[in-house]
DSSP file (Angstrom, degrees, kcal/mol; ACC not computed):
  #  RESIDUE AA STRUCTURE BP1 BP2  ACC     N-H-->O    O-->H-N    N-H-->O    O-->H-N    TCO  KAPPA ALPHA  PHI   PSI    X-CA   Y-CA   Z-CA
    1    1 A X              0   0    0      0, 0.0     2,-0.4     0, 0.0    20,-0.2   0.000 360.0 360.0 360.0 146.1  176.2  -19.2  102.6
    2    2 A X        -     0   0    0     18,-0.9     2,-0.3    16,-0.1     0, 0.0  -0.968 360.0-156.5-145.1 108.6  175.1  -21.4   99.8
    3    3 A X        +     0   0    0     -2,-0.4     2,-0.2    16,-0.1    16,-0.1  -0.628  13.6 176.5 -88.5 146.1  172.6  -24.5  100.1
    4    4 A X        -     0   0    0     -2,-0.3    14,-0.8     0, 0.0     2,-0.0  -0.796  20.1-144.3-157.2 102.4  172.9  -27.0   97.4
    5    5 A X  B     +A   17   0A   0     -2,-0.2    12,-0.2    12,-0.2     3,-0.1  -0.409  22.9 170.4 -71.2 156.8  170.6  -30.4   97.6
    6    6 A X        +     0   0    0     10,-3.8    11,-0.2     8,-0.1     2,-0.2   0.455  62.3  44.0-143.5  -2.9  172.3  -33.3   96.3
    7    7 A X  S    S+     0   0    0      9,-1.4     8,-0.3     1,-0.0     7,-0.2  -0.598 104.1  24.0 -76.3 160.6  169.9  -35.9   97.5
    8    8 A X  S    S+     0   0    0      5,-0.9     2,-1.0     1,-0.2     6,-0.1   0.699  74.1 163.2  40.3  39.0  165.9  -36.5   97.7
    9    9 A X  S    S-     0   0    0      1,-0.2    -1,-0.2     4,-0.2     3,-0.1  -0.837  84.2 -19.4 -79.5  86.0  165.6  -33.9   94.6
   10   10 A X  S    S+     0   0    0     -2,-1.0    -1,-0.2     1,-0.3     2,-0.2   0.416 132.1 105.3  98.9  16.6  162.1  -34.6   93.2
   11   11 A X        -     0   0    0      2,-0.1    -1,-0.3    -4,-0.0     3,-0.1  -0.432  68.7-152.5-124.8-171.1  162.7  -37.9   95.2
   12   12 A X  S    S+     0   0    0      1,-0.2     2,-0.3    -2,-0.2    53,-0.1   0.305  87.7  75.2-123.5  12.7  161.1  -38.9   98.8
   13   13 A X  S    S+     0   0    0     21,-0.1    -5,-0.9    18,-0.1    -4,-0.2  -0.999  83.3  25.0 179.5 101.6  164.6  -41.0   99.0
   14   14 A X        -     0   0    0     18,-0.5    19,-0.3    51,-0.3    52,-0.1   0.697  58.9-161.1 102.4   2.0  168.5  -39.9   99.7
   15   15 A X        +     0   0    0     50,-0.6    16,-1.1    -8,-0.3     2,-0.4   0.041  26.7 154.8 -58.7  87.7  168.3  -36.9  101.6
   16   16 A X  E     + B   0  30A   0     14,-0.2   -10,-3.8    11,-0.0    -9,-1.4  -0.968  13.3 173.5-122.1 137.6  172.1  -35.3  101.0
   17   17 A X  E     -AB   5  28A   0     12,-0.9    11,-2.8    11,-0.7   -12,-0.2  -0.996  17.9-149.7-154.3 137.9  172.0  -31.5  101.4
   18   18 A X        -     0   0    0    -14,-0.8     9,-0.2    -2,-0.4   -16,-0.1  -0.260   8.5-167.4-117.8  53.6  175.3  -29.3  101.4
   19   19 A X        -     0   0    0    -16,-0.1     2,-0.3     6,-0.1   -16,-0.1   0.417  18.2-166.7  -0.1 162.6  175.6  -26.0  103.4
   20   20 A X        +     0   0    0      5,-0.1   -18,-0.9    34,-0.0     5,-0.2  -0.777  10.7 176.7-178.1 120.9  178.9  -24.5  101.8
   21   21 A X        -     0   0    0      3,-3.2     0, 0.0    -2,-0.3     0, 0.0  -0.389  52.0 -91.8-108.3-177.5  180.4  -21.4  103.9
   22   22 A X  S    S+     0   0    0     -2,-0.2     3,-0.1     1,-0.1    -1,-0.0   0.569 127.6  12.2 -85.7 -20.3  183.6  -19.3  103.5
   23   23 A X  S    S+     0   0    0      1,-0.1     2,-0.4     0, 0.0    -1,-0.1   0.190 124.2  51.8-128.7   2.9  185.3  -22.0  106.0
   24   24 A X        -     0   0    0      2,-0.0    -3,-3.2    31,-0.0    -1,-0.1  -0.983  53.0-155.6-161.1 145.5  183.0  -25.0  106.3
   25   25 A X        -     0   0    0     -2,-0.4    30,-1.7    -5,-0.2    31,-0.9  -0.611  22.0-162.6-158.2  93.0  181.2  -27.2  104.2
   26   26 A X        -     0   0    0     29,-0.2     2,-0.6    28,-0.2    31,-0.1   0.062   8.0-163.7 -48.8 130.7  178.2  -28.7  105.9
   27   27 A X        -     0   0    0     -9,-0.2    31,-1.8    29,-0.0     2,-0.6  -0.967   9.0-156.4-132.3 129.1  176.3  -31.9  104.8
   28   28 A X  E     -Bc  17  58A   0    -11,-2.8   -11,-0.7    -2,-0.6    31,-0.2  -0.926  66.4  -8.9-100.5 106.3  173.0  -32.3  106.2
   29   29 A X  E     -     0   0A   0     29,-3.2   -12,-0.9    -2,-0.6    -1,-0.2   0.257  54.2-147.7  77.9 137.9  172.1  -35.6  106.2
   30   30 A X  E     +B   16   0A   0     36,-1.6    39,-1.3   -14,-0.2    37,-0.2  -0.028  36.9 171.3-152.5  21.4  173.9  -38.1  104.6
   31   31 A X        -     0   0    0    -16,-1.1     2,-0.3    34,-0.6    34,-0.2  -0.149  29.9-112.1 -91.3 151.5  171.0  -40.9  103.3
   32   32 A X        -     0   0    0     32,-1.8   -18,-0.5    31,-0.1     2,-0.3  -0.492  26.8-117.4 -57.7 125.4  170.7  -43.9  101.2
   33   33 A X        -     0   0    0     10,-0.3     2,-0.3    -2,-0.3   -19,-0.1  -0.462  26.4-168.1 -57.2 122.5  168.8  -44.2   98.0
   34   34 A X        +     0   0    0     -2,-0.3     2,-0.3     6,-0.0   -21,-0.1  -0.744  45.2  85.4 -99.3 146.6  166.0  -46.7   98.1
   35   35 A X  S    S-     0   0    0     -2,-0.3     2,-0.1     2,-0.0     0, 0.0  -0.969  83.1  -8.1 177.9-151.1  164.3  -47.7   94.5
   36   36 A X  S  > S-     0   0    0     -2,-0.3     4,-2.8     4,-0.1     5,-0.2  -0.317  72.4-101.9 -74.6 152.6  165.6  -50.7   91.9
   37   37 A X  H  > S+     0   0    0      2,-0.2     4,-2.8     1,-0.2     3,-0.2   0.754 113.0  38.9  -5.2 -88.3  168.7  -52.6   92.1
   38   38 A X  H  > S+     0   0    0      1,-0.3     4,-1.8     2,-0.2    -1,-0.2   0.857 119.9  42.1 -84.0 -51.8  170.7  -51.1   89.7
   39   39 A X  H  > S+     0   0    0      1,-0.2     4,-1.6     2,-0.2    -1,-0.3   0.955 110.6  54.7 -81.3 -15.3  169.8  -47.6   90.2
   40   40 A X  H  X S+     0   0    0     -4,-2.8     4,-1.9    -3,-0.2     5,-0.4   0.929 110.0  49.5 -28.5 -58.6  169.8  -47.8   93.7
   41   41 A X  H >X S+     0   0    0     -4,-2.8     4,-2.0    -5,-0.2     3,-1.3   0.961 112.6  51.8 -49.3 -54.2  173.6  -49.3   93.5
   42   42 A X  H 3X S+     0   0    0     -4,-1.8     4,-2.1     1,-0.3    -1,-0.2   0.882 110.8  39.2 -35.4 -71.4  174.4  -46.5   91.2
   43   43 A X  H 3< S+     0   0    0     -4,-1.6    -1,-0.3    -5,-0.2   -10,-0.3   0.257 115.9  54.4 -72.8   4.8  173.2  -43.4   93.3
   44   44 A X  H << S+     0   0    0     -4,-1.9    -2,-0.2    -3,-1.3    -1,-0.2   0.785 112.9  43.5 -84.1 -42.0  174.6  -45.1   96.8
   45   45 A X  H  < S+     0   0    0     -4,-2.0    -3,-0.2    -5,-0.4    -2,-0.2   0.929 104.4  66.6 -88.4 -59.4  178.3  -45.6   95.2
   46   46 A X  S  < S-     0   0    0     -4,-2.1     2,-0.4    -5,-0.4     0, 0.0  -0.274  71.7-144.6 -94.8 164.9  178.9  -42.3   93.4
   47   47 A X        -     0   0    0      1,-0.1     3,-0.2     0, 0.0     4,-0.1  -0.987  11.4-151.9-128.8 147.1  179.2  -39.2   95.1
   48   48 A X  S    S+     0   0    0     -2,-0.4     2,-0.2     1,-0.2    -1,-0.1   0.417  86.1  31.3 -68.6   0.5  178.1  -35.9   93.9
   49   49 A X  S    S-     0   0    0    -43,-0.0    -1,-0.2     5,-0.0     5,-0.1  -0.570  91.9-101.0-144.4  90.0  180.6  -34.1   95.7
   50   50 A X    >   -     0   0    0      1,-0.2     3,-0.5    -3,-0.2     4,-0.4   0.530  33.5-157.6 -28.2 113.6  184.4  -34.8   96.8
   51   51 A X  G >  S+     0   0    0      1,-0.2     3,-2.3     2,-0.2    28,-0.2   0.881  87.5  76.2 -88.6  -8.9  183.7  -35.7  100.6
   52   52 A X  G 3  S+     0   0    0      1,-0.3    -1,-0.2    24,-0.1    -2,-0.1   0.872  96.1  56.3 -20.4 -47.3  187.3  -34.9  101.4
   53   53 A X  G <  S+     0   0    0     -3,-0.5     2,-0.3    -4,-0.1    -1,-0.3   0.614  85.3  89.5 -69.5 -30.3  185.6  -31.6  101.0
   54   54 A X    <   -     0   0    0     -3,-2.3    25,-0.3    -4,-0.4   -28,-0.2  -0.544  49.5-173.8-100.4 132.5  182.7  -32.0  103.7
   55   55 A X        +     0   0    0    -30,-1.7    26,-1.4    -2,-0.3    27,-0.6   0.728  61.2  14.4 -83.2 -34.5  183.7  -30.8  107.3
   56   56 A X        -     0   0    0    -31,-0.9     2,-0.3    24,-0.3    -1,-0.2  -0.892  59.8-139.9-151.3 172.8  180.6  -31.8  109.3
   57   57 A X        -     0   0    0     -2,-0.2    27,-2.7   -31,-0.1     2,-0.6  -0.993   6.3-164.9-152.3 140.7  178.1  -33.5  109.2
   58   58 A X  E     -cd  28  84A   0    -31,-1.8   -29,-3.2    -2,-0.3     2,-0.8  -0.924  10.2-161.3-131.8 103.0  174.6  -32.9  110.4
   59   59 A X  E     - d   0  85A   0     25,-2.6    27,-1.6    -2,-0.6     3,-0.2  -0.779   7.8-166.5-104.4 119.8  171.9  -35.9  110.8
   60   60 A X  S    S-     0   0    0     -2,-0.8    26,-0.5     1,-0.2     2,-0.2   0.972  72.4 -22.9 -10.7 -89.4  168.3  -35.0  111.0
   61   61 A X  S    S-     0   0    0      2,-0.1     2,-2.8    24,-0.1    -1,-0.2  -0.922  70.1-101.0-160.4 138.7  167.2  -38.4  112.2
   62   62 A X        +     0   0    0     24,-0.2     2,-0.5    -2,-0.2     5,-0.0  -0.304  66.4 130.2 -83.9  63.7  168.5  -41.4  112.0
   63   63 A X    >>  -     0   0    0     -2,-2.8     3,-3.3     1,-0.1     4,-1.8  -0.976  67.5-110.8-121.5 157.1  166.6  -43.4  109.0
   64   64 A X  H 3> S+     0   0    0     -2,-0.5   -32,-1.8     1,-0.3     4,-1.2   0.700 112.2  65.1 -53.1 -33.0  168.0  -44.8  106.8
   65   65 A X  H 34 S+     0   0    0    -34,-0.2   -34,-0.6     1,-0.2   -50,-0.6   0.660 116.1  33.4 -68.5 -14.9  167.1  -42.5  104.1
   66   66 A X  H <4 S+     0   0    0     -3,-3.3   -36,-1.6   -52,-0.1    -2,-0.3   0.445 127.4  28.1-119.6   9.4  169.2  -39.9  105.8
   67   67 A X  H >< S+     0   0    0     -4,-1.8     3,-1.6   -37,-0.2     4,-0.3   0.419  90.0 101.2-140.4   4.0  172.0  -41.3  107.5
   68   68 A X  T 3< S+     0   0    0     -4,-1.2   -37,-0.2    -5,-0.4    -4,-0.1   0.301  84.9  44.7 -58.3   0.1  172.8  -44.7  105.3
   69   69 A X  T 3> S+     0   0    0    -39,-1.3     4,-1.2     2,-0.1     3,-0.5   0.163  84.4 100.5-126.6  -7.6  175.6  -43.8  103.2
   70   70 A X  H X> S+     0   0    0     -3,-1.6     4,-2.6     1,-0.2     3,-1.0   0.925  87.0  46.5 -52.2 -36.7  177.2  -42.1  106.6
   71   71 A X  H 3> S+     0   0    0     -4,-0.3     4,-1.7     1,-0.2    -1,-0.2   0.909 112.8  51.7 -66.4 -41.3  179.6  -45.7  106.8
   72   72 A X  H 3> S+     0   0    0     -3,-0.5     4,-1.1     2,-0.3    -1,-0.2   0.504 111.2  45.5-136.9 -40.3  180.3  -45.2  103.0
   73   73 A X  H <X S+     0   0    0     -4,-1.2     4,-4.6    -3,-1.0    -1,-0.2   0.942 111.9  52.1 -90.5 -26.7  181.5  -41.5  103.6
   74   74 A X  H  < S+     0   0    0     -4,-2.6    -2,-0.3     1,-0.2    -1,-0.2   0.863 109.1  47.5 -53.3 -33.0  183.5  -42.5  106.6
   75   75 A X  H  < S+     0   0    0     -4,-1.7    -1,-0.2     1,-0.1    -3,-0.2   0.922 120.5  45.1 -67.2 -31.3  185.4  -45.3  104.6
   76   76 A X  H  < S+     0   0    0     -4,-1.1     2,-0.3     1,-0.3    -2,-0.2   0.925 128.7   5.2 -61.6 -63.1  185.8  -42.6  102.0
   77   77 A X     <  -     0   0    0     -4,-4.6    -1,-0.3   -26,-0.1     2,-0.2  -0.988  45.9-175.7-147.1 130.4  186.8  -40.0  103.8
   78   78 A X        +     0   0    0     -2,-0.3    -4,-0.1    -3,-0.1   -26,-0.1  -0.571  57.7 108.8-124.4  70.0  187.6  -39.2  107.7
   79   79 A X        +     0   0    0    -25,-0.3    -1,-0.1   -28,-0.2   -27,-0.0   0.255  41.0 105.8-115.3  -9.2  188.1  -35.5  107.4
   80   80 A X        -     0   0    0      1,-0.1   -24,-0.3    -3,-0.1   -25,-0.2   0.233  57.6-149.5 -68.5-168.8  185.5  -34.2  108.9
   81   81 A X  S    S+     0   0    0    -26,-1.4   -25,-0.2     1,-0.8     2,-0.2   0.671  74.5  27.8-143.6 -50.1  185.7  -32.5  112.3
   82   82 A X        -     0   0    0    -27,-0.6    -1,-0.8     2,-0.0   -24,-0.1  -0.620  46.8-164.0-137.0 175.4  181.8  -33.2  113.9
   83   83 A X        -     0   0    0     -2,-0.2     2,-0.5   -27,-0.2   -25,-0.2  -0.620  24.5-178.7-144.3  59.6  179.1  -35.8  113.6
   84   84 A X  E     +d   58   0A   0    -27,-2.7   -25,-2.6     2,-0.0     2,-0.2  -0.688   8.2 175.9-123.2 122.6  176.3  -34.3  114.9
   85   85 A X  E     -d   59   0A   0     -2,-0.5     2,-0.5   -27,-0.2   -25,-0.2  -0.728  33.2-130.3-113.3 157.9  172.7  -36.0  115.3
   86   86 A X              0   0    0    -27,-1.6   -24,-0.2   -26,-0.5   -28,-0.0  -0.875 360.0 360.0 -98.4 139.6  169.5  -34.7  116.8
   87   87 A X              0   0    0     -2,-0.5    -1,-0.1   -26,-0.1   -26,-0.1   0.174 360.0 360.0-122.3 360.0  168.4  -38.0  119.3
């Protein structure tokens, strides 16, 4: 099993985190970057990872810094098999 953040990396802001298995490739959290304009726009739009790729999807907690790009990966990609939040 292999973790790799792709989000909130020296940041407080973005929190995307990738589990990565022999079968499965987990995303923990899925959040929007907050800052300025223009890099915000930047780091919300691109993705560091094909999400075709991501199987599940695991939310924390529902702020916006961890679950805000979740409509973004679903127009992207609806390949995933779970959705699973802790309420």
């Amino acid at each position: 099993m292999y973790f790799t953040p792709y989000g909130a990396v020296r940041e407080v802001t973005g929190s995307m985190h990738l589990l990565t298995t022999e079968s499965d490739r987990i995303l923990l959290d899925c959040g929007m970057f907050q800052g300025r304009r223009k890099e915000s726009y930047e780091k919300n739009r691109t993705w560091a990872i094909d999400p075709e790729l991501i199987t599940n999807v695991v939310l924390s907690h529902a702020h916006i810094d961890h679950c805000g790009r979740i409509p973004l990966l679903i127009s992207t990609s609806m390949l995933f098999r779970n959705l699973i939040m802790h309420m």
